[in-house]
BABA-318674 format. One record per residue (C-alpha): residue number from 1; x, y, z. Coordinates in nm, 3 decimals, decimal comma. Layout:
BEGIN
NUM  X  Y  Z
...
***
This chain:
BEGIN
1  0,000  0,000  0,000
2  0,123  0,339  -0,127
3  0,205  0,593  0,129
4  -0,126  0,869  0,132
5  0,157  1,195  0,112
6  -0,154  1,456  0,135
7  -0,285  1,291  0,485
8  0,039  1,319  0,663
9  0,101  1,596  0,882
10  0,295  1,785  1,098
11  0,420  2,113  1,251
12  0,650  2,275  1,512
13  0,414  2,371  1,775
14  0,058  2,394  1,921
15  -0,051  1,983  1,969
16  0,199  1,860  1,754
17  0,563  1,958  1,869
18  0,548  2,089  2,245
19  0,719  2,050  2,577
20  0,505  1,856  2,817
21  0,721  1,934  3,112
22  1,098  2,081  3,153
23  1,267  1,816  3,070
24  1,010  1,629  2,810
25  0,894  1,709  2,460
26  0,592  1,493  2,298
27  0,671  1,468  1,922
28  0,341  1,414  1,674
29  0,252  1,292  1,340
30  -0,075  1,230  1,140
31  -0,123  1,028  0,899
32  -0,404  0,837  0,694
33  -0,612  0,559  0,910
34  -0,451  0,222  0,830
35  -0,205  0,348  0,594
36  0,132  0,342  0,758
37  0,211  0,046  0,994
38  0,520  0,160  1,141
39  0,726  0,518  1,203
40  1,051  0,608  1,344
41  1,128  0,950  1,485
42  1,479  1,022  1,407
43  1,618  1,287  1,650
44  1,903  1,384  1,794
45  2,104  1,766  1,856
46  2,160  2,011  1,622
47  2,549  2,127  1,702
48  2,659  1,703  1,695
49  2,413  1,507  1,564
50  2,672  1,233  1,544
51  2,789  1,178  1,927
52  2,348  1,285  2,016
53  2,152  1,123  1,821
54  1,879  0,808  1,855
55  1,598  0,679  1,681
56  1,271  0,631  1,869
57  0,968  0,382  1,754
58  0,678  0,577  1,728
59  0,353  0,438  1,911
60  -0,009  0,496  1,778
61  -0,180  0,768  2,028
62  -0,535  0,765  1,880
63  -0,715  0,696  1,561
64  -1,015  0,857  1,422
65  -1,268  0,784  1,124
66  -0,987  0,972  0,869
67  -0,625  0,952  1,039
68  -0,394  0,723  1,275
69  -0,187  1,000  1,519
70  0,120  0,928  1,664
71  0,319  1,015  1,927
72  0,707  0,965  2,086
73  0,855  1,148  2,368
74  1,151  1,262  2,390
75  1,424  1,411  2,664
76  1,722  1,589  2,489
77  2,027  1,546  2,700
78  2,029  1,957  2,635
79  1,727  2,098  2,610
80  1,724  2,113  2,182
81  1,620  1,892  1,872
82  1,621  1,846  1,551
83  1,418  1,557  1,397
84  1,272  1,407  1,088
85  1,059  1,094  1,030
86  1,045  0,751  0,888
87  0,769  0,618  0,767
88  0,765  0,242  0,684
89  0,509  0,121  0,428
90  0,409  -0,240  0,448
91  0,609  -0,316  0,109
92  0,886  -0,218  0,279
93  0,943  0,083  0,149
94  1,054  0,375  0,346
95  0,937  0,766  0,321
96  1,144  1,037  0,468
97  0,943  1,374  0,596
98  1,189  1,623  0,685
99  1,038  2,042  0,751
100  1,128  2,089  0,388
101  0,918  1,789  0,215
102  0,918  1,388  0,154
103  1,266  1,203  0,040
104  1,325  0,858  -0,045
105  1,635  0,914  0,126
106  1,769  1,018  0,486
107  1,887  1,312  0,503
108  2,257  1,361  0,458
109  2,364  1,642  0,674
110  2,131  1,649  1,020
111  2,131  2,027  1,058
112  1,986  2,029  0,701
113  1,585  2,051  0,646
114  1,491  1,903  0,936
115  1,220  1,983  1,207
116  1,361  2,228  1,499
117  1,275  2,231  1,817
118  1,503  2,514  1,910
119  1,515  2,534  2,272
120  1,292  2,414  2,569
121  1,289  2,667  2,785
122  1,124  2,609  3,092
123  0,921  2,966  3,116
124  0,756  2,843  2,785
125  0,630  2,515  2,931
126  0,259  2,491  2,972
127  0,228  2,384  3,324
128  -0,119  2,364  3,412
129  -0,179  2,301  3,844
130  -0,115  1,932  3,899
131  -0,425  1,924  4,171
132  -0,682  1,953  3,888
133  -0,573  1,586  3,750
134  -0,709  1,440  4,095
135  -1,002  1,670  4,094
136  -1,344  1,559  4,148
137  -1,584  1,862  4,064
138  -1,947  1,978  4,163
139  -2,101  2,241  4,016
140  -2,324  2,446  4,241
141  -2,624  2,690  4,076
142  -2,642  2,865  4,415
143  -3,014  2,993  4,411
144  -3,137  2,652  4,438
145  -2,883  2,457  4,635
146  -3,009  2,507  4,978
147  -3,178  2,778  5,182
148  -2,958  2,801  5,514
149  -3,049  3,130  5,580
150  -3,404  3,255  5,540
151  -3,310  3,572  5,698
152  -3,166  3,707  5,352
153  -3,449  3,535  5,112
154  -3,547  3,815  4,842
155  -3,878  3,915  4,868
156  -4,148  3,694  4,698
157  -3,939  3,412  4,751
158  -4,098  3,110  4,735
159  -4,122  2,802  4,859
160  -3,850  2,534  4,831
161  -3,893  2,284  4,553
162  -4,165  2,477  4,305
163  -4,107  2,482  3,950
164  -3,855  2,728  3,839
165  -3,905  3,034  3,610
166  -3,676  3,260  3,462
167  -3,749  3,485  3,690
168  -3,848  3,327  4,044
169  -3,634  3,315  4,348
170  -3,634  2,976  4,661
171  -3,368  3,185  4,868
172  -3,085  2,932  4,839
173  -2,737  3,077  4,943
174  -2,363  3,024  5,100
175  -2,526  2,898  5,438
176  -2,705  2,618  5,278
177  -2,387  2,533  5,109
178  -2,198  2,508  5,461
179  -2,455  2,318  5,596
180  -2,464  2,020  5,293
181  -2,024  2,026  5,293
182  -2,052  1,661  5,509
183  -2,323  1,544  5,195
184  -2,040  1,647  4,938
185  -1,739  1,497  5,116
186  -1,932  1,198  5,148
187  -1,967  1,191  4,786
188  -1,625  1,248  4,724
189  -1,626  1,578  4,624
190  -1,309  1,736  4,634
191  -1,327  2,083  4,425
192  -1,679  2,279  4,390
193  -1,731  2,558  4,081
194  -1,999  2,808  4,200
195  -2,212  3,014  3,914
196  -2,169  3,333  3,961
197  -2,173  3,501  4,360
198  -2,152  3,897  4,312
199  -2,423  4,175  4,365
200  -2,687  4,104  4,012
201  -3,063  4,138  3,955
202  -3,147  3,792  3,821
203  -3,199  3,440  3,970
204  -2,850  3,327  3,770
205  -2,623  3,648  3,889
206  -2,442  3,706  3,551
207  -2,597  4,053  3,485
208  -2,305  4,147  3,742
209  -2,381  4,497  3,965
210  -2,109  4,515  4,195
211  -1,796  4,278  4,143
212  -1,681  4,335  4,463
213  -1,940  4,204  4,717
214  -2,135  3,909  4,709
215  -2,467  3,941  4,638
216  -2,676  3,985  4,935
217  -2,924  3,723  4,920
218  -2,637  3,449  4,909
219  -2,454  3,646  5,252
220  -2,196  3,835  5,262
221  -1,799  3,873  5,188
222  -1,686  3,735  5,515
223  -1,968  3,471  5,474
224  -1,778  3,352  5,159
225  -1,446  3,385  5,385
226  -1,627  3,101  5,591
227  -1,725  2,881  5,319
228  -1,388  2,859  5,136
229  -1,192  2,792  5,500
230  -1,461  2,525  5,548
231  -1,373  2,390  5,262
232  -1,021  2,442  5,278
233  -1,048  2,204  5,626
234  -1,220  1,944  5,420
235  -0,955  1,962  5,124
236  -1,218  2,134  4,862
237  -1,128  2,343  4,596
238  -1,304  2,628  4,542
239  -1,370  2,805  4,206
240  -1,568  3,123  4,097
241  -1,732  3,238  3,838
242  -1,592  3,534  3,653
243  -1,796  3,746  3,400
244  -1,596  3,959  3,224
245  -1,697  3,971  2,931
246  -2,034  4,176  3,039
247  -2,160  4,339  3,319
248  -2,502  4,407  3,450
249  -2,761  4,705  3,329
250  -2,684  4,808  3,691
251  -2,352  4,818  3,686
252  -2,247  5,230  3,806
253  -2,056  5,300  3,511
254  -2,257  5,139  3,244
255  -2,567  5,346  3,446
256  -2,371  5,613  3,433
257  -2,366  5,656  3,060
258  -2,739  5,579  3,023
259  -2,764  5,876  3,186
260  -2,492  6,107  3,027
261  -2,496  5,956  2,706
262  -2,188  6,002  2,513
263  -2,076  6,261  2,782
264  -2,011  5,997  3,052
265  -1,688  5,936  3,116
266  -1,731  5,581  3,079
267  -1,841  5,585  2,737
268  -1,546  5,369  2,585
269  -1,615  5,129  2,899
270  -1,881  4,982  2,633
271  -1,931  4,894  2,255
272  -2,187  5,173  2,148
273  -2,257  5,144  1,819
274  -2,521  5,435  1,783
275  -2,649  5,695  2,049
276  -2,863  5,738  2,213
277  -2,871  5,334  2,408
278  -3,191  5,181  2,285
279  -3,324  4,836  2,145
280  -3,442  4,848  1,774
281  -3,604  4,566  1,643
282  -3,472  4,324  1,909
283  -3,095  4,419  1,871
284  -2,925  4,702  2,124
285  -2,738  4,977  1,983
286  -2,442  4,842  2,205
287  -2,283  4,537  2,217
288  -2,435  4,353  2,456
289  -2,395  3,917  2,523
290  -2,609  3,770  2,250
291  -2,829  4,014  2,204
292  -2,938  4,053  2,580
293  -2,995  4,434  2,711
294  -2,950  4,365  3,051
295  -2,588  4,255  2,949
296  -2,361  4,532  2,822
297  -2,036  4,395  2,698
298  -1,706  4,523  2,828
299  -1,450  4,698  2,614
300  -1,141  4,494  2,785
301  -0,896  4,694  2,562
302  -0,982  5,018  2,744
303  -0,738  5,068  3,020
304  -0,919  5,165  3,302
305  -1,185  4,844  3,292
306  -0,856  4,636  3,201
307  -0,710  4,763  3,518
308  -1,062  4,749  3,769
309  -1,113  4,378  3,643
310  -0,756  4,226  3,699
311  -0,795  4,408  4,042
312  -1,150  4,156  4,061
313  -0,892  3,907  3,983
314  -0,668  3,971  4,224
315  -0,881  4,106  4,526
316  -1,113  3,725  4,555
317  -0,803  3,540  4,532
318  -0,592  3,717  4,770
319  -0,896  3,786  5,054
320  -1,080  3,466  4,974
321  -0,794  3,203  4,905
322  -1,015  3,098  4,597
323  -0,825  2,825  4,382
324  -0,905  2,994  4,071
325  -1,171  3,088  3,810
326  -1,428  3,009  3,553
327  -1,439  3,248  3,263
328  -1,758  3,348  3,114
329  -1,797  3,394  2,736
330  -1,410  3,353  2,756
331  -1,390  3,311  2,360
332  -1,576  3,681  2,282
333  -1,299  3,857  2,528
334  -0,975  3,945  2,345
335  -0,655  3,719  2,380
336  -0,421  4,031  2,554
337  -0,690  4,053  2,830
338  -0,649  3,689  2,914
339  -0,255  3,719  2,887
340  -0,220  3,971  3,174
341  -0,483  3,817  3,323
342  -0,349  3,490  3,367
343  0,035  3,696  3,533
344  -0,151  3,847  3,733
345  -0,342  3,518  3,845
346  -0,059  3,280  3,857
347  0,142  3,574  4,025
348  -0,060  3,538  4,329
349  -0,156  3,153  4,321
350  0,042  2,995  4,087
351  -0,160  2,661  4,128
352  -0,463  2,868  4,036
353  -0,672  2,692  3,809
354  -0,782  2,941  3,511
355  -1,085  2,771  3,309
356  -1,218  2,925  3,005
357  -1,606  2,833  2,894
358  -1,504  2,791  2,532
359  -1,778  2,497  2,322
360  -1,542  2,448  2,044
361  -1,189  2,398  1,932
362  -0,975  2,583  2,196
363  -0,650  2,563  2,093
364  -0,562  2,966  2,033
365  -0,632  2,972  2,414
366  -0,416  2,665  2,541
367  -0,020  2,742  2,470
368  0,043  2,791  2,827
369  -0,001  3,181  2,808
370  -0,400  3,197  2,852
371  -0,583  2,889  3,032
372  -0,517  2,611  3,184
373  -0,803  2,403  3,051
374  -1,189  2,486  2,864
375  -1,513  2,323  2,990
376  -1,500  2,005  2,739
377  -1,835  2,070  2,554
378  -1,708  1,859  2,271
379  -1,680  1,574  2,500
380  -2,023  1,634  2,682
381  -2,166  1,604  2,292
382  -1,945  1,272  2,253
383  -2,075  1,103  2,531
384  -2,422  1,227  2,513
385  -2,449  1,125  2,116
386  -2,333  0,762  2,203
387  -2,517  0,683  2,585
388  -2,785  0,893  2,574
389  -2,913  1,031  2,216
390  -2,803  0,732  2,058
391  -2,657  0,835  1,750
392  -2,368  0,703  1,715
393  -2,200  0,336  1,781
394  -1,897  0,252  1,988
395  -1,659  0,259  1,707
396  -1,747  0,601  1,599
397  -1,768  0,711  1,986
398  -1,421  0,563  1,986
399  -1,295  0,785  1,696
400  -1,456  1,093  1,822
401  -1,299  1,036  2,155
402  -0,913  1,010  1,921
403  -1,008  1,323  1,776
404  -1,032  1,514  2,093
405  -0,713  1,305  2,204
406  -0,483  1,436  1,918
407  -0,621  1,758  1,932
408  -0,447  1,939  2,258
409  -0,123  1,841  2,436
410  -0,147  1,607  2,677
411  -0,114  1,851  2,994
412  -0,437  1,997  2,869
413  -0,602  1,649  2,856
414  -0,493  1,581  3,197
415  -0,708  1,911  3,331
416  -0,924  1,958  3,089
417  -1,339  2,003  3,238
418  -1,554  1,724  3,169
419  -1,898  1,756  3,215
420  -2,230  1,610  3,137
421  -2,471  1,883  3,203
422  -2,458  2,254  3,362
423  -2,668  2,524  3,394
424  -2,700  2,542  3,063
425  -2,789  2,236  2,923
426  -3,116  1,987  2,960
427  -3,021  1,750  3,230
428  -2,858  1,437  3,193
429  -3,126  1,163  3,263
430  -3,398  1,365  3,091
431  -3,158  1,346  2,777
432  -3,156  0,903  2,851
433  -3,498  0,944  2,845
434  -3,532  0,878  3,241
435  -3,357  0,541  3,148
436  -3,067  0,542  3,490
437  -2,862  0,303  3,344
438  -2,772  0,476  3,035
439  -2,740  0,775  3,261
440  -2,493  0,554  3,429
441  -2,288  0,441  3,150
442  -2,209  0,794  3,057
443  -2,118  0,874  3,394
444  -1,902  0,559  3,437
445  -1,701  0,655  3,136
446  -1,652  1,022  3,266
447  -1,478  0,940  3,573
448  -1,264  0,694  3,414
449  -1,132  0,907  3,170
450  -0,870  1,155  3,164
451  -0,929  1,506  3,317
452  -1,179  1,625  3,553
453  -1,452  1,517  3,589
454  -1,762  1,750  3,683
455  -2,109  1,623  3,850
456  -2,394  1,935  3,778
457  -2,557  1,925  4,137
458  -2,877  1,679  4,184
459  -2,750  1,441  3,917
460  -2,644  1,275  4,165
461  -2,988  1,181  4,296
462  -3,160  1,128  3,982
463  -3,306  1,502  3,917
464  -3,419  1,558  3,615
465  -3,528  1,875  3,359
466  -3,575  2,039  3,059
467  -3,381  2,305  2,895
468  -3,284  2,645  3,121
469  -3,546  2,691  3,341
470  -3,643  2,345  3,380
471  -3,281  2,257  3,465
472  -3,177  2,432  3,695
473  -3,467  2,302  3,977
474  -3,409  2,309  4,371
475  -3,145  2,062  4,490
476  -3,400  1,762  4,653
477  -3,295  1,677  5,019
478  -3,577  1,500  5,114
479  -3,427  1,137  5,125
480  -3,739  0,935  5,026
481  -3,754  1,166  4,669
482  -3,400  1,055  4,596
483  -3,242  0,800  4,454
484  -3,024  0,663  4,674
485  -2,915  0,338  4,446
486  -2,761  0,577  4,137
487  -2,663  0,846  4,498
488  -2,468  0,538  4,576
489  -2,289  0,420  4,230
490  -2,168  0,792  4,209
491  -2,015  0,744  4,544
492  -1,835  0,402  4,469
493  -1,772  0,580  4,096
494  -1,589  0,831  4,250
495  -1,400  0,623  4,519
496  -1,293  0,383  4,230
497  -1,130  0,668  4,043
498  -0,956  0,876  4,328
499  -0,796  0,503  4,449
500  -0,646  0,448  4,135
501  -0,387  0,657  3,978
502  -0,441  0,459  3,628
503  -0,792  0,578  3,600
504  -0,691  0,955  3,603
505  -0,337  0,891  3,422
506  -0,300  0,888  3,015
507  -0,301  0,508  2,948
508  -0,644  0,439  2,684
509  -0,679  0,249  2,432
510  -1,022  0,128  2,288
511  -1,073  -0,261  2,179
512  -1,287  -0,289  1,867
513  -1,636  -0,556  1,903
514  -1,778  -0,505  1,527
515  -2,018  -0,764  1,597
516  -2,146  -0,555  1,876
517  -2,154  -0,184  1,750
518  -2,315  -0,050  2,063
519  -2,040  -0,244  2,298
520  -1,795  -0,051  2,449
521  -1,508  -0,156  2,593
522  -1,136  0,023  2,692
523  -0,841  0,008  2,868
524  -0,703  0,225  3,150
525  -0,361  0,131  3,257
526  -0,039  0,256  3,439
527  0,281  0,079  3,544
528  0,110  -0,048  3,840
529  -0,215  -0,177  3,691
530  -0,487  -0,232  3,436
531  -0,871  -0,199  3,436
532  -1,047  -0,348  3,157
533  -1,408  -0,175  3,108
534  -1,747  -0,332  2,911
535  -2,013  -0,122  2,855
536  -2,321  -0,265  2,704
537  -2,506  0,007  2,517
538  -2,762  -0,184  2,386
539  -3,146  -0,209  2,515
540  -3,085  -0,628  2,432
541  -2,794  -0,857  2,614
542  -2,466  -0,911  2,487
543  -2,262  -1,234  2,490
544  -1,889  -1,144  2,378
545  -1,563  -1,290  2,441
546  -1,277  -1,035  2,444
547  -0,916  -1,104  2,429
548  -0,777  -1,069  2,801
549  -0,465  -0,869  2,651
550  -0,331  -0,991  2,988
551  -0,111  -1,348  2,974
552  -0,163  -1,357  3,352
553  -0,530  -1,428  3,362
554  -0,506  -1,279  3,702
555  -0,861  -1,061  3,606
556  -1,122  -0,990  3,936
557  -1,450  -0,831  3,889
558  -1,472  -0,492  4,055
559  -1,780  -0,411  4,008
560  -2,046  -0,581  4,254
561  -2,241  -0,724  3,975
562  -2,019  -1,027  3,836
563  -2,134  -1,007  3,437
564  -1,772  -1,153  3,355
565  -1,660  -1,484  3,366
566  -1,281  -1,460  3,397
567  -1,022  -1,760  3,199
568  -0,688  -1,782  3,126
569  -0,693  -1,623  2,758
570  -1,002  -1,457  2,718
571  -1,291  -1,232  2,898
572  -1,644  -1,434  2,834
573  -1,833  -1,114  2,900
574  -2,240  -1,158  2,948
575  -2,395  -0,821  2,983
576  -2,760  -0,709  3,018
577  -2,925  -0,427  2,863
578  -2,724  -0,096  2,971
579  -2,509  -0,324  3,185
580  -2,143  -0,311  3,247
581  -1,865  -0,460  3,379
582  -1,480  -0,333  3,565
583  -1,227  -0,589  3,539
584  -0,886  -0,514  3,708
585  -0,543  -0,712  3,731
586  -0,143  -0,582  3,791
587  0,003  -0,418  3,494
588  0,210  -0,746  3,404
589  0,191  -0,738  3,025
590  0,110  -0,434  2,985
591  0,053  -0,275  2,643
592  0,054  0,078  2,512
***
């Protein structure tokens, strides 16, 4: 089979060609699906490529439905590289891809041509905060979490557990959080990201008034002081919700120039596009998120907002010992905000977690000078296309999921903010169709993949909802309305995953069942262990044996339900509808 020239590809940089700590660099290639069986990464230094120099087999990272990607790392002894690659046809043949094209011939002089890394310097590594990896989150919609304090309910509230409305208020606030922190230990919650907590108008707070105090019906400053130290004790994370990108219609300055006009001296605090501020036809004269009045957007290149939001920045984390920030609308706020953003950010807390809400390809925003990590929409579609629309089958889940693998360095991966529902999206088990064990599925997957996983509070239990309002109910504490059988797989879920390194390290691969498309099943290893997973996502029973991939045979069931029946050479794997299986043995014969 020829070599398919136009499907290879690589570059210095970005996910390709990038440090992934200060002494490692992770080298990548593309090339057509099933087209090249072999390639060798020839590397070695620049200044004496003869006395440096070595050749590196190249292993297969991920595969989607058009391309194989590879990847090698390498540690040069000082810091540099040059490189080139070999690919091996299955004729025999061999391809040479230096910077400056294809050769049927190595390269001659090493200097010559070739890929250059030119220096790793450590200040350019993109070092995201290593806590995130062994992060649990919960996200918190703090209006309808839990009323601890009555005394601050806004007026009209009403009463715990009604149906909610865009515009309706059930009084829940930083109290009720407090009281509920033994419920989220329990569950194994160890990091908690809070929708927005400043001064605002609406139920949902991002129509910010006052940046610097929280909002009154939650508590107060100091109250906020007591929730993060209570945390703190418990070792919980505590993240924040930043909207910068707009303010509030009662924001001072942006009231300000409704009332002066263009004579307000903070005019160029906004986009206006026409005076005086109205709403024609639907659409504001000013730029505005979406095209939402009550949400003025912020001109981040003027000086004097750049200068009172980094101070926002910098005032919560230094007075609250927050652990970092979600960023609003991140992708519609320009890249030199974020940049001095993120010094001033890491110059306080340099394991500050920065997180961007971004729903597509993120890449301009992850080179280590911006964010640490997106929310992982693309992977919330994945998994909810495969467990719970049903759309797609487990090979082209498994392709999806190589996409997303390729596509950011590895250090991203490791952080990056998996969810399967927020605030803004139609609950999880109202997406299965109420069916909890395709619910589970997709959360079973979630916490035994790479990055952090996030649990959008009540899911937990079994709540359910429609799109924004409908979704964003009052958290159900009354025991006998939960359900405490899927309340209970989340907690072993989560225990299984924060006990084992290997299920939060970067060891996947997927085995292929074509007989069964809607089979999944996957690897998760380390060098200390390997879990085999079977997900049946099928509404009939599956019979399949798998190869063990493990000589040993030395495979126990994990999970209490024993589907599996475990020989020397293969898995026998009987599975009911939605059912699923966790196999797990040493790392012994281990393969990447």
């Amino acid at each position: 089979m020829m070599i398919m020239l136009e499907a290879v590809y690589h570059r210095m940089g970005q996910n390709w060609s990038y440090a992934y700590n200060d002494s490692t660099l992770h080298i990548r290639i593309r090339t057509k699906r099933n087209n090249v069986p072999r390639i060798d990464l020839h590397c070695g230094d620049k200044y004496n490529s003869e006395k440096y120099k070595e050749t590196i087999s190249m292993e297969r990272l991920a595969s989607d439905g058009l391309f194989d990607y590879w990847q090698a790392a390498v540690q040069p002894r000082f810091r540099r590289l040059v490189y080139y690659f070999a690919l091996h046809s299955d004729n025999g043949e061999i391809l040479y891809f230096l910077e400056k094209g294809f050769f049927d011939q190595p390269p001659k002089v090493m200097y010559e041509g070739l890929f250059d890394f030119s220096y790793l310097n450590p200040q350019d590594v993109h070092m995201p905060p290593a806590w995130v990896k062994d992060a649990v989150f919960y996200q918190i919609f703090p209006e309808r979490f839990a009323n601890g304090d009555p005394s601050n309910d806004p007026e009209g509230v009403q009463e715990w557990g009604g149906t909610p409305s865009a515009g309706n208020f059930f009084g829940g606030d930083l109290q009720g959080v407090i009281d509920h922190l033994d419920y989220l230990s329990e569950l194994g919650i160890n990091a908690l990201y809070f929708n927005p907590l400043f001064a605002a108008t609406t139920n949902h707070k991002y129509d910010t008034a006052d940046y610097m105090r929280i909002d009154p019906h939650f508590g107060t400053n100091e109250k906020l002081r007591e929730l993060v130290d209570a945390c703190h004790a418990r070792g919980i994370r505590v993240l924040l919700d930043a909207v910068f990108n707009h303010c509030g219609h009662t924001f001072p300055p942006f009231v300000d120039v409704l009332n002066n006009g263009p004579d307000s001296r903070y005019a160029d605090w906004f986009h206006i596009r026409e005076w005086p501020l109205r709403v024609v036809d639907g659409i504001p004269t000013y730029d505005t998120f979406a095209f939402e009045p009550i949400m003025p957007k912020l001109n981040t290149a003027n000086e004097e907002v750049k200068a009172y939001l980094l101070n926002v920045g910098r005032f919560w984390l230094e007075e609250m010992g927050l652990d970092g920030w979600r960023l609003d609308v991140a992708n519609e706020v320009d890249h030199q905000f974020w940049r001095e953003f993120r010094s001033e950010i890491k110059r306080i807390n340099p394991s500050a977690y920065i997180l961007g809400e971004i729903m597509h390809d993120s890449m301009p925003w992850l080179q280590g000078d911006q964010f640490d990590a997106v929310m992982n929409y693309p992977f919330t579609n994945i998994l909810l296309n495969f467990f719970a629309r049903r759309l797609t089958n487990a090979a082209e889940f498994a392709q999806a999921i190589g996409t997303q693998l390729a596509g950011y360095p590895q250090q991203v991966t490791e952080v990056s903010f998996n969810l399967l529902g927020s605030h803004d999206t139609t609950r999880l088990l109202t997406l299965c169709g109420g069916n909890v064990e395709r619910m589970k599925l997709a959360t079973l997957f979630q916490l035994t993949y790479l990055g952090a996983p996030c649990i959008y509070y009540g899911d937990e239990i079994g709540m359910d909802g429609e799109h924004d309002p409908l979704n964003r109910k009052c958290m159900e504490w009354d025991k006998s309305k939960q359900n405490t059988e899927l309340l209970s797989f989340f907690r072993s879920m989560i225990s299984l995953r924060k006990a084992h390194p290997a299920l939060r390290g970067s060891g996947l691969r997927f085995l292929p069942v074509p007989e069964h498309p809607q089979l999944l099943i996957y690897e998760r290893w380390d060098g200390n262990e390997r879990f085999l997973f079977m997900l049946n996502n099928e509404d009939a029973p599956v019979v399949a044996a798998i190869p063990a991939a493990h000589p040993a045979g030395s495979w126990r069931t994990v999970n209490s339900e024993p589907y599996a029946t475990v020989e020397e050479s293969a898995v026998q794997v009987a599975l009911p509808p939605y059912g699923y299986t966790i196999l797990h043995a040493p790392a012994a014969g281990t393969a990447g």
